[in-house]
Each structure stands twice: as structure tokens, then as C-alpha cells.
N, C-alpha and C positions, 0 to 999 in steps of 0.2 A: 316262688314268685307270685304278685299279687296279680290278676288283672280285673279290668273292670269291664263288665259285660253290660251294656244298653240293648234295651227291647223296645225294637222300631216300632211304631205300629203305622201306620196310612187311614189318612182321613177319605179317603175317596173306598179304597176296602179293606174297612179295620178287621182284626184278627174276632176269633169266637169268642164271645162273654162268657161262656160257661166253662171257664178253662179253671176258674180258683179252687176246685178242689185237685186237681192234677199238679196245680202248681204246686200247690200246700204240700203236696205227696212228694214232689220232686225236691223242694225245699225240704223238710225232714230227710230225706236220704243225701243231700247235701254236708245238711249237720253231720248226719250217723258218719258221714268219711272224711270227714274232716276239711270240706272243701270250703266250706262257708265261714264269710269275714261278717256282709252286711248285707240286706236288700230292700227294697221299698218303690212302691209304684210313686208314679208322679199324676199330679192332678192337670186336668187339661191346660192346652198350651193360652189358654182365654183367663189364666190364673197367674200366667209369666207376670213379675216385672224387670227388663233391663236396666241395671246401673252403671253411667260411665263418669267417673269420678276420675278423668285424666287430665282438665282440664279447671278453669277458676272456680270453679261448683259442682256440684255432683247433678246430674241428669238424668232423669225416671221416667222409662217410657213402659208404657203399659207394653205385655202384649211379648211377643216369644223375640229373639232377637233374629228369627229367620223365620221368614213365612217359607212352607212349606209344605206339601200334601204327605209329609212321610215325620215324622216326631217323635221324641226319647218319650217312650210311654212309661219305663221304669228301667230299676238297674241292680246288678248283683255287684257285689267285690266276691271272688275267686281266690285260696290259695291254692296253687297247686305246681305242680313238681315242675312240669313243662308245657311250654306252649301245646302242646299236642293233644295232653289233659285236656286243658282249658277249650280246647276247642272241639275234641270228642263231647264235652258235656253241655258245649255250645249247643252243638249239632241236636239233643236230646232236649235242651232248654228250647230251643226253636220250634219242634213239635212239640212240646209238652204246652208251652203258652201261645203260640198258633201265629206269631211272628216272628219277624226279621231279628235277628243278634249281629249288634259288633262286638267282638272281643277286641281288648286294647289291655298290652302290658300296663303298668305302669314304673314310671324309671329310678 
């Protein structure tokens, strides 16, 4: 099963900057077991633009579609056997990048 893991971070107290070689280290041992689909950070949420294309025109608002003190700072894709996996390696991605993880199957 795949799921997809977001890395919170909070604007009021962001997680350590010096965490990219830890990740990098984490990330290869990802690869080596076969865990990893895809990952990549996201650039601040002052980079968002919302589009609602539900309606006569499509509408572009700058800016995150939720203000927030807490924001998807980046994300992994996960294979792995079971929910359990996926959130054993949670738990080790949390420390290792020094924030908050949602794990969320996908269906």
C-alpha cells in the first residue's frame, strides 16, 4: 500500500535547519528497503497560488488556501506492507526532520 506522509512544520516554532544531512541519510535508507516512491520539500506557503475553476471562470488567489501557524512543509510517497510500517518509519522520519508527520493511506 502507498501512503503519503506530510511534514508539518509551524511558523511560530519551525523545526531545526540543519537537519538535511540526516534526511539525505534517511532518504537513502528509504531507497536501500524499498520503501520510497517520491519526496520533495515545498517552498514557502507566500509561493501558494489557489485555483477555483468551479464556477463561470477560473479564480487565482495568491497566497496558501488556509492561513495557518502550522503548513505542509514537504512530503514523501511510502510503499510499504502495512499501516504499522508506514508509521514505525513515521515515527523515525519525525525525529530525523525535527517535525510533525501525517501518514494518510491512499485509496
Amino acid at each position: 500500500m502507498q501512503y503519503l506522509v506530510s511534514v508539518i512544520d509551524d511558523k511560530s516554532n519551525p523545526g531545526s535547519t540543519d537537519r538535511q544531512p540526516a534526511i539525505s541519510a534517511f532518504n537513502e535508507r528509504l531507497i536501500a528497503e524499498g520503501y520510497w516512491v517520491f519526496a520533495g520539500g515545498l517552498a514557502d506557503t507566500d509561493a501558494a497560488t489557489v485555483i477555483d475553476n468551479r464556477g463561470e471562470q477560473a479564480v487565482f488567489s495568491d497566497g496558501p488556501f488556509l492561513e495557518s501557524k502550522e503548513y505542509l512543509a514537504g512530503v514523501w510517497v511510502w510503499e510499504a506492507p502495512d499501516l504499522d510500517v508506514a508509521l514505525k518509519l513515521a515515527a523515525e522520519a519525525s525525529k530525523v526532520c525535527d517535525r510533525k508527520i501525517e501518514v494518510r493511506p491512499f485509496q
